[in-house]
C-alpha positions, -999 to +999 in steps of 0.1 A: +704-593-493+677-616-508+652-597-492+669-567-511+676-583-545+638-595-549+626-560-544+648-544-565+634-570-592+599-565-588+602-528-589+626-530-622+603-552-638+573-529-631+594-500-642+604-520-672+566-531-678+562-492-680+582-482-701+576-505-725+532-499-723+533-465-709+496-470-698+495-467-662+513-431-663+497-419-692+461-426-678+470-413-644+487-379-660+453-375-687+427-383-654+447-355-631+451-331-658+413-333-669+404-332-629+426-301-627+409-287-655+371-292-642+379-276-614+400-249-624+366-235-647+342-248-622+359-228-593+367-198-619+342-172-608+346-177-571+382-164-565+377-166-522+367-208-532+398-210-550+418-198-521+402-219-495+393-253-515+429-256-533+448-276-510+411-303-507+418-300-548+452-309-548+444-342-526+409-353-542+433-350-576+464-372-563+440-398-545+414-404-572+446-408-597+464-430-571+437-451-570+432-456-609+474-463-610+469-488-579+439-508-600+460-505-630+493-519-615+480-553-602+452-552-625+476-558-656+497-587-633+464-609-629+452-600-669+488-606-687+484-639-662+517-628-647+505-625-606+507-661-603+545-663-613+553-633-591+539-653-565+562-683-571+593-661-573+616-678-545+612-647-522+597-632-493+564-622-496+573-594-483+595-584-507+567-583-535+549-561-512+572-531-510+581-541-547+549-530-553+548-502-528+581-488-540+568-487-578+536-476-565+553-445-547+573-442-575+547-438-603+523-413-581+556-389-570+562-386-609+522-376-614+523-350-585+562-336-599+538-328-631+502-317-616+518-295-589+535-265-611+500-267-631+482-264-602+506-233-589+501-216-628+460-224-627+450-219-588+477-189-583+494-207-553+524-214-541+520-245-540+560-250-550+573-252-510+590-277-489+563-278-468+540-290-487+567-315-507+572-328-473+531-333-469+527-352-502+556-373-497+541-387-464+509-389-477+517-408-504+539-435-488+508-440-467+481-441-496+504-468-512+511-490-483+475-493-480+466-486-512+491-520-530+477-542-499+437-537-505+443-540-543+460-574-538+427-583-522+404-565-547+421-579-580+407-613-579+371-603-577+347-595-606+342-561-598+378-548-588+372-519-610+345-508-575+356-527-555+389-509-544+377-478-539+351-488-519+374-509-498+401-479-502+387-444-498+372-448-465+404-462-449+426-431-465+404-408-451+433-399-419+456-393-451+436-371-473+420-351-439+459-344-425+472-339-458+446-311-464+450-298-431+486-294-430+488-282-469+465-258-457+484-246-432+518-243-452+498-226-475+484-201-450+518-197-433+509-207-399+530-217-372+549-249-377+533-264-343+496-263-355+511-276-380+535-306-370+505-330-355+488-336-391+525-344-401+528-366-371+493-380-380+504-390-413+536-409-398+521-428-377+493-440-402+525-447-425+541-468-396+507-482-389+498-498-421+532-510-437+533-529-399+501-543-410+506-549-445+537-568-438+515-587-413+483-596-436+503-598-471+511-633-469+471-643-465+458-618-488+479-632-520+471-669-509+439-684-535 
């Protein structure tokens, strides 16, 4: 129940945070809408491209807008000076961790709930299918698991701003290849068994690194 309680509190009181700023979702909404837009005209005259690139779209969009929230979100703990005294909270460490995660999942499933219908109205898909729900939902419990952890690590330095993407981005590359494969494939209509390994893929690296984060957490928030 303690375990439970200091979650809850570290997700309210990032939601809270939220409401009150509104900066990490506003920035994340303006960067995905403005990515949407670039290549919506830049892919314009090329109707086959459209068809064939719009599931690698969708993903570049939610991972390059995950990764600007992620920054933001422990970014704004260590410059308000508030990390420390999350830190000091009488809890698991644990418990901060899928605090974070849970916000984290939280704030990027509101982002793709808005980018997905504009996708479907600009790119002419049907993007709007369970399938594909089901892909982005597993994708992005994975991005944040691993995405919260290596921004715990990249916060403290100078350049956190780089830093985390080049810490991040190579190690979500099983998330954003299975996530385009199998969004490509619901897409397409293809049989669900070509289908079901990239969503098996996608479980196991979602398995894989919450075991891990739970593992490392402890020594990455230590000074």
């Amino acid at each position: 129940m303690d375990f439970i309680r200091g979650t809850l509190a570290i997700l309210w009181k990032d939601l809270a945070a939220e409401a009150r700023s509104k900066e990490l979702l506003s920035a994340m909404l303006v960067f995905s809408l403005l990515t949407i837009i670039v290549f919506n005209f830049a892919l314009e005259l090329d109707k086959a491209a459209r068809d064939t690139v719009t599931a690698g779209v969708v993903w570049v969009t939610v991972i390059f807008a995950g990764t600007l929230g992620l920054n933001r979100s422990l970014a704004q703990e260590q410059d308000r000076g508030s990390l420390e005294g999350v830190l000091l909270t009488p809890v698991d460490r644990s418990a901060i961790y899928f605090g974070k995660v849970m916000g984290n999942i939280l704030f990027m499933t509101v982002i793709e709930v808005i980018i997905l219908p504009v996708f479907n109205l600009l790119f002419r898909v049907p993007l709007l299918h369970w399938g594909v729900a089901l892909t982005a939902a597993l994708g992005t419990v994975g991005y944040a698991a691993v995405g919260t952890l290596l921004a715990a690590m990249a916060v403290r330095t100078r350049a956190r701003e780089v830093m985390l993407p080049v810490l991040l981005l190579p190690v979500v590359i099983p998330v954003l290849l299975a996530g385009v494969k199998a969004t490509t494939g619901f897409l397409e209509l293809r049989p669900l068994d070509e289908i079901t390994p990239w969503l098996n893929l996608l479980l196991g690296y979602d398995v894989l690194f919450v075991a891990v984060a739970l593992l490392v957490f402890d020594y990455v928030v230590e000074e």
